[in-house]
Structure formats: C-alpha cells, structure tokens
MITI-526326 format. One record per residue (C-alpha): residue in one letter; z, y, x. Coordinates in steps of 0.25 Angstrom, whole numbers, padded with zeros to 4 digits, always signed. Each point is the difference from the previous one (the first is absolute). Layout:
aZYX
...
//
This chain:
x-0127+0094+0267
x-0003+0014+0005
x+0004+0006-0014
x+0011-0007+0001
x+0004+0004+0015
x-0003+0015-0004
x+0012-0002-0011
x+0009-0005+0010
x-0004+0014+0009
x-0011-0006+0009
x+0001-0007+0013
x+0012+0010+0004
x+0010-0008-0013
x-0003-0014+0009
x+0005+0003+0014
x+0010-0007+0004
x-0005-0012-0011
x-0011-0007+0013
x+0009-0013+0002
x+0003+0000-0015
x-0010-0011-0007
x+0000-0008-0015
x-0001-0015-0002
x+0002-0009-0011
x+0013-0001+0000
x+0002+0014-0005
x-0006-0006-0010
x+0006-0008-0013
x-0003-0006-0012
x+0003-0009-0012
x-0007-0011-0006
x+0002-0009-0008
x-0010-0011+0004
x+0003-0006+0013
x-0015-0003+0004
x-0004+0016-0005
x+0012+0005+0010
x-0004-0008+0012
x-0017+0005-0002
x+0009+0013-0002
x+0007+0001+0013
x-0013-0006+0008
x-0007+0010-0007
x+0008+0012+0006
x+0000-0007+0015
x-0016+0000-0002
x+0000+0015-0005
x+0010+0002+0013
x-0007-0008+0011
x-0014+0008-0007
x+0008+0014+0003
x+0005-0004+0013
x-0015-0004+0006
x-0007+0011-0006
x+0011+0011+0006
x+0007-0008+0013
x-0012-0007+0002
x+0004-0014+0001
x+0011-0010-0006
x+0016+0004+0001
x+0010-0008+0009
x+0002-0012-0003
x+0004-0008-0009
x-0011+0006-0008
x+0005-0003-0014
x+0016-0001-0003
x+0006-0005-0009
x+0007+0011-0009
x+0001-0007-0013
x-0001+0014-0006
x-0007-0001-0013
x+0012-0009-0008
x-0003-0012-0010
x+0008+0007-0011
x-0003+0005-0015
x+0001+0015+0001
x+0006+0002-0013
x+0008-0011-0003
x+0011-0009+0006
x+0009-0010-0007
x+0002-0015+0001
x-0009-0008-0005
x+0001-0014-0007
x-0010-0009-0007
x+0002-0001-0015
x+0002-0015-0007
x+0001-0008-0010
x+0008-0009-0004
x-0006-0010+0007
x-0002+0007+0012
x-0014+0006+0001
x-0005+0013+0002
x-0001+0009-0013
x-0013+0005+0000
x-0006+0013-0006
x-0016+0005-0001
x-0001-0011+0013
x+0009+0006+0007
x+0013-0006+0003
x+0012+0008-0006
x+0011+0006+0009
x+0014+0003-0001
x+0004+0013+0009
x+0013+0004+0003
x+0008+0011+0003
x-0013+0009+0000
x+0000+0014+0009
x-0009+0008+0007
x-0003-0005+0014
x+0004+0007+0014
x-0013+0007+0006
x-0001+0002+0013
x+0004+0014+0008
x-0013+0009+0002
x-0003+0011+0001
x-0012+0000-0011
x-0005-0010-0009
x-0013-0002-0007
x-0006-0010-0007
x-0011-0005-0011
x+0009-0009-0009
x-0007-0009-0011
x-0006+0006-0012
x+0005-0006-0011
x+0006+0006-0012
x+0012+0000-0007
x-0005-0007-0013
x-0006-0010+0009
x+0012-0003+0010
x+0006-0012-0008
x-0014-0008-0001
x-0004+0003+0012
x+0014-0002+0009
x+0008-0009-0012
x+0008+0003-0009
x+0011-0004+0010
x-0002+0008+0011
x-0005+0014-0009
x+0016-0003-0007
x+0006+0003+0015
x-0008+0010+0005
x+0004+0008-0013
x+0013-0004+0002
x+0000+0004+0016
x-0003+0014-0003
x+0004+0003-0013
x-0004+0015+0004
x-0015-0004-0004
x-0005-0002-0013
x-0005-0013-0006
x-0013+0007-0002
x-0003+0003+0013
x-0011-0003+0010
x+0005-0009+0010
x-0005+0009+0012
x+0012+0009-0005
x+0011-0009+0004
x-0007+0003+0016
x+0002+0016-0003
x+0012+0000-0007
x+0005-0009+0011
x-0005+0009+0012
x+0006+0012-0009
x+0013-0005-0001
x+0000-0002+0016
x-0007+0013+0004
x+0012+0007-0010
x+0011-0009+0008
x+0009+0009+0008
x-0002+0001+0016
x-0012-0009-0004
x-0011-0002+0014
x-0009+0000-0011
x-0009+0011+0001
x-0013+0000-0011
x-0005-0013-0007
x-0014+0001-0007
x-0006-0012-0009
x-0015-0002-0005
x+0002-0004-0015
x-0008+0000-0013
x-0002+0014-0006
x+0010-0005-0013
x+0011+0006+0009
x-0001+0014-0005
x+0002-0007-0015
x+0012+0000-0008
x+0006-0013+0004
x-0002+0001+0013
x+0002+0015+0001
x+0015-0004-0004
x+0004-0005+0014
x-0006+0012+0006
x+0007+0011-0008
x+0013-0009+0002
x-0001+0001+0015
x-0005+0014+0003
x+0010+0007-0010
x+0012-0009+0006
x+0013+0005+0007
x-0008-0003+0015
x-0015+0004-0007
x-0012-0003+0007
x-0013+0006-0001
x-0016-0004-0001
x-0007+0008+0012
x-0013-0006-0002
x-0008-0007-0012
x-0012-0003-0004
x+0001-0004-0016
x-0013-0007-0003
x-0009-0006+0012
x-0011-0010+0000
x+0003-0013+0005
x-0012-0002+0008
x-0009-0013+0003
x+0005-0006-0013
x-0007-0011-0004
x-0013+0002-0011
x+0009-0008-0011
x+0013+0005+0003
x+0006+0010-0009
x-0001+0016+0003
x+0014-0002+0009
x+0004+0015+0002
x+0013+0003+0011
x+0012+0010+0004
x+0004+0003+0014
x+0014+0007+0000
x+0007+0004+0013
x+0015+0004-0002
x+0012+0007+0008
x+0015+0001-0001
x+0002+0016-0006
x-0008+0010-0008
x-0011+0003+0007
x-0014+0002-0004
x-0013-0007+0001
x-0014-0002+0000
x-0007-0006-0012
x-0014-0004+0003
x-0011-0002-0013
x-0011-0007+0004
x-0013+0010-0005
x-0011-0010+0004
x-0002-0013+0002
x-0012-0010+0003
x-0005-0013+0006
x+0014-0006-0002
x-0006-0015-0001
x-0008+0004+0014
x+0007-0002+0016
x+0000+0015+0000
x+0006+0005-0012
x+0000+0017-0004
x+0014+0005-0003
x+0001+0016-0002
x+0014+0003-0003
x+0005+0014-0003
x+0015+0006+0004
x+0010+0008-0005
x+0014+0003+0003
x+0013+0002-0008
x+0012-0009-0004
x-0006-0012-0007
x+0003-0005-0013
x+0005-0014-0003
x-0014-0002-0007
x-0008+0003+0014
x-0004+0016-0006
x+0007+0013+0005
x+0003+0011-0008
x+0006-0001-0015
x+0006-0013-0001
x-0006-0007-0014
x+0008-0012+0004
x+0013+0005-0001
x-0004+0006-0015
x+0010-0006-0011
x-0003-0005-0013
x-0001+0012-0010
x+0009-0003-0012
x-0010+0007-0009
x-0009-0014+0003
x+0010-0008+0000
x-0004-0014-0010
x-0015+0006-0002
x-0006-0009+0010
x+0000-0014+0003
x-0010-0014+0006
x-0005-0007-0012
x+0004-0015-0003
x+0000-0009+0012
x-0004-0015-0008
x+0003-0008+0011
x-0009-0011-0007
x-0014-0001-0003
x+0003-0009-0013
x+0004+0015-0005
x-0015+0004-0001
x-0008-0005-0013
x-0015+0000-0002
x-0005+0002-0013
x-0001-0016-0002
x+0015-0001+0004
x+0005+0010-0010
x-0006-0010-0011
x+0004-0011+0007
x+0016+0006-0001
x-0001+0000-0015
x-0002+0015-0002
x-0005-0002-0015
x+0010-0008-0004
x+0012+0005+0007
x+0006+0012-0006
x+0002+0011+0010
x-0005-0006+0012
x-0013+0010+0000
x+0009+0010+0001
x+0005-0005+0014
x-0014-0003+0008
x-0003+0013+0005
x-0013+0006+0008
x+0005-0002+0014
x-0005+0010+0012
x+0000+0000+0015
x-0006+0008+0011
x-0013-0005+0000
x-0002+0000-0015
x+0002+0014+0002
x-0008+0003+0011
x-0012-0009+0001
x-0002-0007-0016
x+0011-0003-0009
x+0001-0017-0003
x+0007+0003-0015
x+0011-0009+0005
x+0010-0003-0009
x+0015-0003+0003
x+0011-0009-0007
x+0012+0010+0000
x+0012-0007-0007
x+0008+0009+0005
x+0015+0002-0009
x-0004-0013-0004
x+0012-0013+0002
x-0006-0013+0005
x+0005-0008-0012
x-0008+0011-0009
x-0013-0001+0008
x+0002-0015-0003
x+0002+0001-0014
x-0010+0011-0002
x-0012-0002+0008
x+0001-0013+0004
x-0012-0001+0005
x+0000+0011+0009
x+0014-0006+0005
x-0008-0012+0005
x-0009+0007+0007
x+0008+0010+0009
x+0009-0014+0001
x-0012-0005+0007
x-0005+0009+0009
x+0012+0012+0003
x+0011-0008-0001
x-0006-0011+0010
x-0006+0011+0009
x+0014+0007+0001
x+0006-0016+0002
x-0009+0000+0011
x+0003+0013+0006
x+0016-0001-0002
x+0000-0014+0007
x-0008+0007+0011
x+0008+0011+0001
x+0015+0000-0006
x+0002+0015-0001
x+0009+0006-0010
x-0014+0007-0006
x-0006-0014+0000
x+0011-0006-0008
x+0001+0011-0010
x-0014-0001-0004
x-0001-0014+0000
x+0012+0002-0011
x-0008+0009-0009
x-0014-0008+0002
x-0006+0006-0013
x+0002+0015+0003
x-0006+0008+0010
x+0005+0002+0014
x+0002+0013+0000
x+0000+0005-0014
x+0003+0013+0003
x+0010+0004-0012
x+0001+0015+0003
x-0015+0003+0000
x+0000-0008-0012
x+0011+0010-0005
x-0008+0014+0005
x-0013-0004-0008
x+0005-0004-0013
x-0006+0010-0009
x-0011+0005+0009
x-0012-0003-0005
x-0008+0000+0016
x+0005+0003+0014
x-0003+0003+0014
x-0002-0011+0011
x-0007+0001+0015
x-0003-0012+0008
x+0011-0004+0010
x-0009-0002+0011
x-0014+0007-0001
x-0010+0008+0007
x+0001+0011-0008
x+0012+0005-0007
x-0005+0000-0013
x+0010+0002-0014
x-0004-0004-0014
x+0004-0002-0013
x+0002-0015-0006
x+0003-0002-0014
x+0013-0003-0005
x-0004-0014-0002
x-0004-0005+0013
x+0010-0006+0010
x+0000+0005+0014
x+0000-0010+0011
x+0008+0002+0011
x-0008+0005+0007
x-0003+0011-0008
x+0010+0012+0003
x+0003+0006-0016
x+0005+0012-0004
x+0008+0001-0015
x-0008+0014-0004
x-0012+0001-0010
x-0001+0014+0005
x-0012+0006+0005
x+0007+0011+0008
x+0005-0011+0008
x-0012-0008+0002
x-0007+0013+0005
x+0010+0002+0009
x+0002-0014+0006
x-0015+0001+0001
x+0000+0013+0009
x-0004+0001+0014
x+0014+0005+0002
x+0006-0013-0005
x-0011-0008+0008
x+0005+0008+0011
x+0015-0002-0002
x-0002-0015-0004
x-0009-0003+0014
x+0012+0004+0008
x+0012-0003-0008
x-0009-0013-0003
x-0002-0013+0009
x-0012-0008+0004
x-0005-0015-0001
x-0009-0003+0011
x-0010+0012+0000
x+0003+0004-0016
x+0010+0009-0005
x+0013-0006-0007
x+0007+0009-0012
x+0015-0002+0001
x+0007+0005-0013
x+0011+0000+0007
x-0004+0011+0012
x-0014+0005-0008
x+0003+0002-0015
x+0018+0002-0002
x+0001+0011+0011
x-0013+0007-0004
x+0003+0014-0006
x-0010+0002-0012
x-0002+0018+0000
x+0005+0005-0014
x-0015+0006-0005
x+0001+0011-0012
x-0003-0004-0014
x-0015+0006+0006
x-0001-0008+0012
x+0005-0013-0008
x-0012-0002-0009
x-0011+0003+0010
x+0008-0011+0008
x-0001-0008-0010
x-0013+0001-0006
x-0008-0001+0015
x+0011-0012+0000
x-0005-0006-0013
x-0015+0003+0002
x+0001-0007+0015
x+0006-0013-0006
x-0011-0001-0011
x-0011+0004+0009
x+0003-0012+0009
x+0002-0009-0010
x-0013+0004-0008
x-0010-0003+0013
x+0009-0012+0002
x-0001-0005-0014
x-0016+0003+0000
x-0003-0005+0013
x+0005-0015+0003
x-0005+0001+0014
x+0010+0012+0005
x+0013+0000+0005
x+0013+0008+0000
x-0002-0002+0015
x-0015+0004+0003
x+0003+0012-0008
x+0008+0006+0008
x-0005-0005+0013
x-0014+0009-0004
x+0011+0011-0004
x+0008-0002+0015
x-0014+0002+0006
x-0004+0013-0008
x+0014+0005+0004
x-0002-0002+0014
x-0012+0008+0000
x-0011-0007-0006
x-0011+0004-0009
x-0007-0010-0009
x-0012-0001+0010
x+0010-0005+0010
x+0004-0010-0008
x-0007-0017+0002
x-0008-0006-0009
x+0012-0006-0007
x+0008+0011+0000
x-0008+0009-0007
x-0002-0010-0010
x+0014+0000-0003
x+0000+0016+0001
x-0011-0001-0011
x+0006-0009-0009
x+0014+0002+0002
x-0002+0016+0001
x+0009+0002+0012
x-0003+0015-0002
x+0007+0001-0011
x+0011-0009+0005
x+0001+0010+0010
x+0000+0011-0008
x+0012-0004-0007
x+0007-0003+0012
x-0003+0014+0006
x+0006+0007-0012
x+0010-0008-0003
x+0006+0002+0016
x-0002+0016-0004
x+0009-0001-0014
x+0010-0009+0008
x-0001+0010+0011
x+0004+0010-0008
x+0012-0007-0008
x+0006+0000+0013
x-0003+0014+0004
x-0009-0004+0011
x-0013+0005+0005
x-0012-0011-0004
x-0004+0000+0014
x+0013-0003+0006
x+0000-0011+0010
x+0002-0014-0001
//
C-alpha cells in the first residue's frame, strides 16, 4: 500500500479523497454457477466488513450487507438460446453422459462497464474443449467469435474478449489483465494477440510474466506452469518480469524471484527482436513435416502379428510393415515397433490382397474410429471412419520429400533437450516426431547447434515444464548460414561423428538413454566437473563418455559459429 501511495504522489495525490470510500458494489463479476456467485459475493462483503473493522474500527451503517447482485449468473463467453435435443420419441439425445444441446443464434455476451477487469478463467485447452464442454457447446463458442481459432486455449476467449472491449472506442474500460496457462505465448494462441495489438485501435501488453510456477500444486498434479499479461489501449511499453528463482512452491510460503526489464513486448511475452513475427523462408518450404498420426493402435504389429497377417504367403505385404518410431523409442530404448502402412492402397485391394490384414484393422481401427465418430461426429471423425484401413494422417508430402533418401533428420516434438538425429530411410516417423526431408550432414549439424537450440527455445512452445518444437515457428523460418565449401565438411564430419558417437554408447550400453546423456551433458555445461557429478551421474559420464559428447557439441557450435560469421562466444 505504501508503494502503491507513493505512485499515486504520496499523501498529498489523496486530499480532497477523506469521504471517498470503496464497497462491494464497485465490485462485479460473472459466474456461471449460481451457488459459486452467491459464496462470491458473500465472499467480497466478508473481505469488506474485514477491511472496515481493522481501519474504521467497527461495523458500517446499517444494513450491513446489501444486496447488490453484482457478480451475474451468466457464461462469460457465450450466449444463445438453448434447447434440449430429441429424438423421435422425445427423449433427450445424449453424448459422453452429457445431455446434448442445441444453441441458437450464438454471440458474444454483454459484459458489464468497468473500469478494469481481471480474471483467472478455466484451463482447459483447445484440443480438449469438445470433451470436456461437449461438442455442442465447443460448435457455438467457435461460431461466437469466429476471430479465434479452433485451436486455441479456452482462457483466450476471456482475452480476446477484454481485447476487443479495451479497443472499443470511448470504452470506460481502462486495463484488463488475466492469469492463464503459460501456452499463451504459443503459436495458436499467440494468433489472437498479434490480431488485437497490431489492429486499427491496437492495444498493448504493459506487463507479463511468460512462465510462472503455479504454487501449492498438488504432489500428483501435473507441472502446471502460468502467464499473467496486463494490457492497455495504445502503444505503450511494458514491463516483463522472468522469474530467476523459485523454491518451496508445494510450502504456505512459497520463494518467487522475478527479474524486470522494460521495452515494448512482443506477442510471445519477450522484448527485443520479434522471433514470432518470422515468416516461413521459401528455401524450407516442403523439407519438414510431423510423422504419420495412426489414429488406431490395431496399426502397430508385433512380430507374432506380422505372421499372423500372412507376411510369407502374401506377396508384398513385407514391404508395407515398417519399423515404427516415436519419441520415446528415440530418447529412452527403441520398442522395434512395427506399423501396418497400407497407404495408396484401395480398400477393395486390401481385401483381395491381404485379406488377412483386412480383417484385422476391420476389427480393431475400423471399430475404434466407429466408436470415436458416434462419440463425436466431426467432419475429421467421419473422414477417417471413411478410410479405416489407412492411417489417419498419412502425411503425403513428407512421403514425397523422402523418396530417394536413403536416412533423415528427426527431433522429438516435445523433449527436454533439443536433440536431432538421423533415422533411416525405412523407419516411419510418429507424429510425434518432427522430420526433416534432408540426408545432409551440414544440415544435421546445424539444427544441432546451440544457435538453433537457441532460436528454436524461443520461436518454440512448451508442454507443461518441456519444450515443444513447432515446425511451423522453429524449423520453416529459421535461416540456415551459407558455410564455404571449407566450413561445410568440418560441419559435416563433427555432424556425422556426433550422430555415431551417440548411437555407438547407446548401441553398447542397454542401460543408457538419449535422455540421461544429455542431462550429465546439461550439468557439465552449467559448470559442473565430473567430481560434482552423483553417483548415477557419473556412471552415465563414464559409460556414455559425456565428454566427448560434449566435445562435439563444443565445436560443432564454433564451425556453425563461424558459417554464420559470428564469434563462438556470442550470446545466446
């Protein structure tokens, strides 16, 4: 309070201000539970009556509670008319146990004036919006505000709301600020703030904190990390705060450092140069792309399946089971999975063909996509049902970009360290793999660079507490440096050298992991020496020779350096 007085100009801003005073009804709200906005409002008249006693030293005039009715029974982000859908004998159509809904006519609710609006809306993300609201209701909200992509968090309905308010001319409204998960500097949901703070009336962040701990999390809850954004009508600057430590965040009293700088901020919640308003180089254009998304388990084979299908007396079946790799084959042990891919491949010619692999996608993918299309009835849903015996997402341009290559590059979507490697040419990429269509050393090399890790952690988004490599923002707007005929081949050869290495330690020790190579590697980077390392640790270091991991890393980020005509110790 005393900061805060001394921002207004001390004592001397409040004369004239002694028979001014605040009470709830300054106070509003929206909730969309009836019982939540009654314990609401009582909630604010304790909090006043709490105030009033400790500074007026007793109760206000009577009545001591009024009744304002100013937290409204409403849906903050939707309003239509709703009606029960039937059947044709009249009873309630029901979806997942939840009754569906009809809404018509649907658009944005009427908020009420104020002057500043904050709020903490629910966390729960776009992919997850029709199963956890129903279908119905997710089909409104989109059709509502058709400004905001299907994609998006739903806490991005509340800003883009607020936004378009704060933007309104001769609007009361004078700053709004919301507490969401920290997915809001991420591409999808970055979209609605670039829309809003480069439009006609722009609006501007004048605080953030991108990536905060949400404290007194339960043990078993997941490592739920937050944003807080503050926005104002104009172009203005702001202050971004980074948390620099943080401790005892399950304790009553957690520690929360936070660092400040000042400057305009970005729509991804940095200042300075604006990675997310990079476009897609053409010179990358069609290189990379998410592996096959199956959508159906009944597409994996083990080795007794493959014999079970017929391979020996089917001709040409071999050829279309393939080794089968995700993220965790990749940074924990492969499984040597094999996938069905009957890709090109007509449904009457599967039949006739491969009978018996006919049968067995007809009994396990064709019934699971049944399942999930009389769950849901989206236009996806339907066209996958349609074409039950192919993957979901074939990806027929990646397909296209690796014919002829004989291995490629792939990195982890979402993985604790930003690790690239090459894959052979046989192996189909999960979709969570992110691929890129080069057999090209050079290219490895530089992806693996500290200066990629550095563009790709920023361009990049996070899951929970792990970074997330988005080809869309990390790989098709990253410039690659033009190296001389020189400078290529000792990319390349550290780049080939570093591959094999890690594949060699991994090959000859069962017990290590992509990942515990480069935590030890993380640690000696920080500062560590191999005496600092734990018991553990130093085994992997031994066994996984970590040094020389590191060693390749370290010159690799000097050639790289160098292509681009940079020092080797230029910050990150």
């Amino acid at each position: 309070m005393l900061e805060a007085l001394a921002d207004l100009g001390g004592q001397e801003a409040l004369s004239g201000l002694e028979g001014h005073t605040v009470d709830p009804h300054q106070l509003l709200g929206l909730e969309k539970n009836p019982r939540a906005a009654a314990i609401a409002e009582l909630a604010l008249w304790i909090g006043y009556l709490q105030w009033h006693a400790r500074t007026r030293g007793g109760a206000p005039n009577e009545p001591i509670l009024k009744a304002f009715r100013n937290i409204r029974v409403m849906d903050a982000v939707l309003e239509a008319e709703e009606e029960l859908l039937r059947d044709a004998a009249g009873r309630p159509v029901g979806d997942r146990g939840r009754e569906r809904t009809r809404y018509l006519n649907p658009r944005l609710p009427a908020w009420p004036d104020a002057e500043f609006i904050v709020g903490n809306p629910p966390f729960i993300g776009g992919k997850d919006l029709r199963a956890r609201l129903g279908a119905d209701y997710a089909e409104a909200l989109w059709a509502a505000n058709t400004g905001i992509n299907e994609s998006a968090d739903l806490v991005m309905h509340w800003w883009d709301r607020a936004a378009g308010i704060l933007a309104a001319k001769d609007s009361p409204l004078r700053r709004f600020g919301f507490v969401t998960t920290n997915s809001i500097s991420q591409v999808l949901q970055r979209r609605t703030l670039e829309r809003r703070m480069a439009g006609r009336a722009p609006i501007s962040i004048v605080m953030a904190i991108p990536d905060h701990p949400w404290t007194k999390a339960a043990r078993d809850s997941a490592a739920v990390r937050i944003a807080m954004t503050v926005a104002e009508a104009g172009l203005k600057e702001g202050a971004l705060r980074e948390v620099v430590r943080e401790e005892g965040l399950a304790t009553d009293a957690p520690l929360i450092e936070l660092s400040e700088r000042r400057g305009r901020i970005n729509a991804d919640l940095t200042i300075g140069a604006d990675v997310g308003a990079a476009k897609a180089l053409l010179a990358n254009g069609g290189l990379s792309s998410p592996g096959v998304k199956l959508h159906g388990q009944g597409f994996v084979v083990s080795t007794q399946d493959v014999r079970a299908l017929g391979v020996d007396r089917r001709p040409g079946l071999a050829e279309r089971i393939a080794p089968y790799r995700n993220g965790r084959d990749l940074t924990a042990r492969p499984r040597d999975a094999r996938a069905l891919d009957l890709y090109g491949f007509s449904e009457e010619r599967v039949r006739r063909d491969f009978p018996e692999a006919y049968q067995h996608l007809a009994a396990t993918v064709k019934v699971d996509r049944a399942k999930q299309h009389a769950m849901s009835p989206t236009k996806d849903a339907a066209d996958y049902l349609a074409r039950w015996w192919i993957f979901g997402k074939p990806r027929p341009d990646l397909r296209d970009a690796l014919v002829g290559l004989s291995r490629y590059v792939v990195t982890v979507e979402t993985s604790k360290h930003r690790v690239f490697q090459f894959l052979d040419g046989s192996v189909l990429p999960d979709n969570m793999l992110v691929a890129v269509a080069t057999d090209s050393a050079v290219h490895l090399g530089v992806l693996s660079s500290r200066i990629h890790a550095a563009w790709a952690s920023v361009a990049g988004a996070t899951l929970e507490d792990r970074p997330r490599y988005s080809k869309s923002r990390c790989f098709d707007p990253f410039p690659f440096p033009h190296p001389t005929p020189v400078q290529a081949a000792r990319i390349a050869a550290i780049a080939e050298e570093l591959d094999a290495h890690r594949k060699r330690v991994l090959d000859e020790r069962p017990k290590l992991t992509l990942t515990g190579l480069y935590n030890v590697l993380e640690r000696l980077r920080g500062g560590a020496t191999p005496s600092d390392l734990t018991p553990a640790e130093r085994r992997v270091f031994d066994e996984g020779l970590v040094l020389i991991l590191k060693e390749l890393h370290d010159r690799l980020d000097l050639e790289v350096a160098g292509a681009y005509g940079w020092p080797a110790d230029l910050p990150a």
